[in-house]
C-alpha positions, 0 to 999 in steps of 0.5 A, a space after each residue: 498505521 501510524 508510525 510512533 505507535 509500536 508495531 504491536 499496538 498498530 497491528 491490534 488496532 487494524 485488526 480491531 477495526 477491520 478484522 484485518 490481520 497485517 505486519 509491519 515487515 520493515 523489522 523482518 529479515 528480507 527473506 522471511 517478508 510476505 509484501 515488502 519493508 513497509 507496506 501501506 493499507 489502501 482503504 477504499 469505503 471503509 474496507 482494506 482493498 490493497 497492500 502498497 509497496 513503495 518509496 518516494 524519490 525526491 530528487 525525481 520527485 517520483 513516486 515508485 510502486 514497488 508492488 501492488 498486492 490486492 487482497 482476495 476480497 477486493 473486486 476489480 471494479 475498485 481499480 480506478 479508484 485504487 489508482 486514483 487513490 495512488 496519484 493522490 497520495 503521490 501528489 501529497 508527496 510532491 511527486 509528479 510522476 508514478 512508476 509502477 515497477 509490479 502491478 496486478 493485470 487487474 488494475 493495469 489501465 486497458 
């Protein structure tokens, strides 16, 4: 979801596109949120597979997953590529490390 459009016209868009209902939870009292303050969509061929919960330290340039949620449809075998997907986004933030602070058992490399 792009960040300058209101969160209203976001969450119509996603849903249009992907039958996909989401919320941006950053305006949502902390106890009341389902995922996180602002949790990015993991696409992969096309479809929403997970829900990324995470922030960047600059200083450490680290990139920490705060949480990983994968939504109920999504295979397992899409994990390499959901991890793949992570460093790449990490290295666009010019982050050279990935902590993941919670994870699904599924996508934890064996």
């Amino acid at each position: 979801m792009a960040a300058s459009r209101s969160a209203a016209a976001a969450r119509r868009r996603v849903l249009e596109l992907f039958q996909f209902d989401c919320r941006l939870e950053c305006y949502t009292l902390e106890a009341k949120r389902k995922y996180g303050y602002f949790v990015l969509l993991v696409l992969h061929r096309g479809l929403i597979k997970a829900r990324l919960d995470a922030r960047i330290q600059r200083q450490a340039r680290r990139l920490v997953v705060k949480n990983l949620w994968l939504e109920p449809d999504a295979r397992v075998t899409a994990a390499n590529d959901i991890r793949q997907a992570i460093s790449r986004f990490a290295e666009w933030q010019d982050a050279e490390s990935v902590l993941f602070e919670q994870m699904p058992a599924e996508l934890r490399p064996h």
